[in-house]
C-alpha positions in Angstrom: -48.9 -40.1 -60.2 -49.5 -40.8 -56.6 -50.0 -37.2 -55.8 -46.7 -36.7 -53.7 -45.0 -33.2 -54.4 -42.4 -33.4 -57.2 -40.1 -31.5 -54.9 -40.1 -34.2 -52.2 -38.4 -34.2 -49.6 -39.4 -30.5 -48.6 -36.5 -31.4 -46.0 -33.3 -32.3 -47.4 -32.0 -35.8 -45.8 -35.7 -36.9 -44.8 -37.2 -39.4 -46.8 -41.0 -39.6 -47.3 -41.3 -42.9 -45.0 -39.3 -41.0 -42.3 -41.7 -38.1 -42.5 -45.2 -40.9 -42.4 -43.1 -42.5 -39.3 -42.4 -38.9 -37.8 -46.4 -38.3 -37.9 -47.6 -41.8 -37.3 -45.4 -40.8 -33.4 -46.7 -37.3 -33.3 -50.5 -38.9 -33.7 -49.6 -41.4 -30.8 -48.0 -38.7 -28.5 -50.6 -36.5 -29.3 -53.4 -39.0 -28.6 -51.5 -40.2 -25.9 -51.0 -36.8 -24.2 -55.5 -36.5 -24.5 -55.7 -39.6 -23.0 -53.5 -38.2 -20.0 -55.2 -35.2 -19.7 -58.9 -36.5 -20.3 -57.7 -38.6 -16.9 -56.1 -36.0 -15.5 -59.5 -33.5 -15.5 -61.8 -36.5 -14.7 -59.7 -36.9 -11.5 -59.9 -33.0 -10.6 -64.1 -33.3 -11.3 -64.5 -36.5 -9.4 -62.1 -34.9 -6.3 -64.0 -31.6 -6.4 -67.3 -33.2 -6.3 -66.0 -35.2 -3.5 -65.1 -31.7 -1.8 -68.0 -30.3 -2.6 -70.4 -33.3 -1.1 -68.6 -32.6 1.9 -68.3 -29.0 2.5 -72.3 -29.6 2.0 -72.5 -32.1 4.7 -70.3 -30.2 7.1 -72.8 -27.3 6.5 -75.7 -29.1 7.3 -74.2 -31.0 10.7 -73.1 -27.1 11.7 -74.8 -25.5 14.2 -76.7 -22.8 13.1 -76.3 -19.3 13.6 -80.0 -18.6 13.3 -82.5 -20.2 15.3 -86.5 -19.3 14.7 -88.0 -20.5 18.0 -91.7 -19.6 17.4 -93.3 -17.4 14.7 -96.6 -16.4 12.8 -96.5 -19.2 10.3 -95.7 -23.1 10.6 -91.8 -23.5 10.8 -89.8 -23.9 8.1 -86.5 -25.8 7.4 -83.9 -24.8 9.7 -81.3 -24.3 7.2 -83.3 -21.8 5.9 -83.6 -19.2 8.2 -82.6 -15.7 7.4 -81.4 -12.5 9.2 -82.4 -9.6 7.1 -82.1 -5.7 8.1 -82.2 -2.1 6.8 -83.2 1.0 7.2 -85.3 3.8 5.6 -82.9 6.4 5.8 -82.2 10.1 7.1 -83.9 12.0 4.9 -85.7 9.9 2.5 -88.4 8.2 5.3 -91.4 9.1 3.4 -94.0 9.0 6.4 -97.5 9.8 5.5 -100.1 11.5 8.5 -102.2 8.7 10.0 -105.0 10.6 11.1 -104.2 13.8 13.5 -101.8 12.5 16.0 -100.2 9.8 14.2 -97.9 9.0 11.1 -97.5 5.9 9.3 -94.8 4.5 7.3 -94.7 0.9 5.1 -91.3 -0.5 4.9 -90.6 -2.8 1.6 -88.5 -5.9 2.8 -89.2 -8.1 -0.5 -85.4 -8.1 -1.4 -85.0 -10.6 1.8 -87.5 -13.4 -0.6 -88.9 -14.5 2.8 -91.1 -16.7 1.8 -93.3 -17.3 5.5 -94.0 -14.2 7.7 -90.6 -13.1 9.4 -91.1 -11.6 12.7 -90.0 -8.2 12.7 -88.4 -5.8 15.2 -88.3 -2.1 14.8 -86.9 1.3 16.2 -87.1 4.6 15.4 -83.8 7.2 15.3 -83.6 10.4 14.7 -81.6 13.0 14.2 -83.4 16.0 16.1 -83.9 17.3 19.4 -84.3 13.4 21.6 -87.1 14.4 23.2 -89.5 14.1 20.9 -88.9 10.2 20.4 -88.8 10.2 24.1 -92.1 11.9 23.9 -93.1 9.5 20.9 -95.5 6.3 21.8 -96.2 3.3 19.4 -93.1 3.1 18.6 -93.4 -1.2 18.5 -96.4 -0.4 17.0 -95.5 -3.3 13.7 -98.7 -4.1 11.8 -100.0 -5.6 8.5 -96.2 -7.4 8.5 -96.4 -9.8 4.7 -93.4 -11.8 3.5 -92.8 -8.8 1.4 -93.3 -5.6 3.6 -94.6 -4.3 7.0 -96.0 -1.2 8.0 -95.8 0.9 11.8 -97.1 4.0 13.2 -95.9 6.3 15.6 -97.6 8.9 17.7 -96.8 11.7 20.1 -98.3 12.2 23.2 -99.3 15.7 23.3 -100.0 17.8 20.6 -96.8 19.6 20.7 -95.2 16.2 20.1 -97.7 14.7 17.1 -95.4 13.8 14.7 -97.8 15.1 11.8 -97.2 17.9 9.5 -93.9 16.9 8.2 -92.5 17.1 11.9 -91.4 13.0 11.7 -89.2 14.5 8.4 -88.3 17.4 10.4 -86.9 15.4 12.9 -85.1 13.1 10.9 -87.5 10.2 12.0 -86.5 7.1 9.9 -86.9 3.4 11.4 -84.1 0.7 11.9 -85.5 -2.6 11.4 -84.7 -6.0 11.4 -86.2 -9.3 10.3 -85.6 -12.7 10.7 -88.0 -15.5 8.7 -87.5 -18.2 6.3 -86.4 -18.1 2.7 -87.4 -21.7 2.0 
């Protein structure tokens, strides 16, 4: 008994040393066509790594878009500079009275990951009568400024212009901010 099927050839006309030839072929195409394509995807790797070195050398000859010329901290990498900006919204400033002429407001700017003190530059908007931000002083008035947050305050300059009370809400007060620092 050597374990071949009693109803060989399952193919009529094909003999059993036909069939061993037909897969002996099949195993060398098939290694054959691995072989090919093993090549054929080390070629696309090597050519995209190729790309990819220099797209990354382009980037660092380019000039940059962002230049920090001085700032609190020692510089850091060029290439790492970072433009970051936001707002506090219409509506949903939550400014908190700073005394009896003043209100004071901290601004979280962690989702920028600076990583050195940005500089930061602010303005207030608003969406009430002008005059009172006309009227407003302090309105540069950045302080406490962390890789993560800064805080400002803002004052009027008569008591019918104190922003106090919930009169910065009133007025729509929010503050428009942007930052620029390192994020490595």
């Amino acid at each position: 008994s050597s374990g071949i099927n009693a109803e060989w050839p399952l193919r009529p006309g094909i003999s059993f040393a036909d069939t061993k030839a037909d897969m002996r072929n099949l195993k060398t195409t098939v290694e054959e066509e691995r072989a090919n394509l093993k090549t054929s995807v080390e070629e696309k790797m090597t050519n995209l790594m190729t790309s990819v070195e220099e797209d990354m050398a382009d980037l660092k000859a380019s000039p940059r878009e962002v230049m920090i010329v001085s700032g609190e901290e020692e510089a850091g990498e060029a290439g790492c500079a970072r433009v970051c900006s936001g707002t506090t919204g219409r509506g949903t400033t939550n400014w908190f009275d700073y005394g009896s002429t003043r209100v004071k407001l901290s601004v979280d700017i962690s989702d920028c990951g600076f990583v050195k003190v940005p500089t930061v530059t602010t303005s207030v908007e608003g969406t009430g009568y002008e005059y009172e931000l006309f009227k407003a002083i302090g309105l540069a008035a950045v302080h406490d400024t962390t890789t993560t947050s800064f805080s400002i305050v803002v004052g009027g300059s008569s008591s019918s212009y104190y922003p106090v009370r919930g009169r910065a809400a009133s007025w729509g007060w929010n503050v428009e901010w942007i930052s620029v620092g390192y994020i490595c």
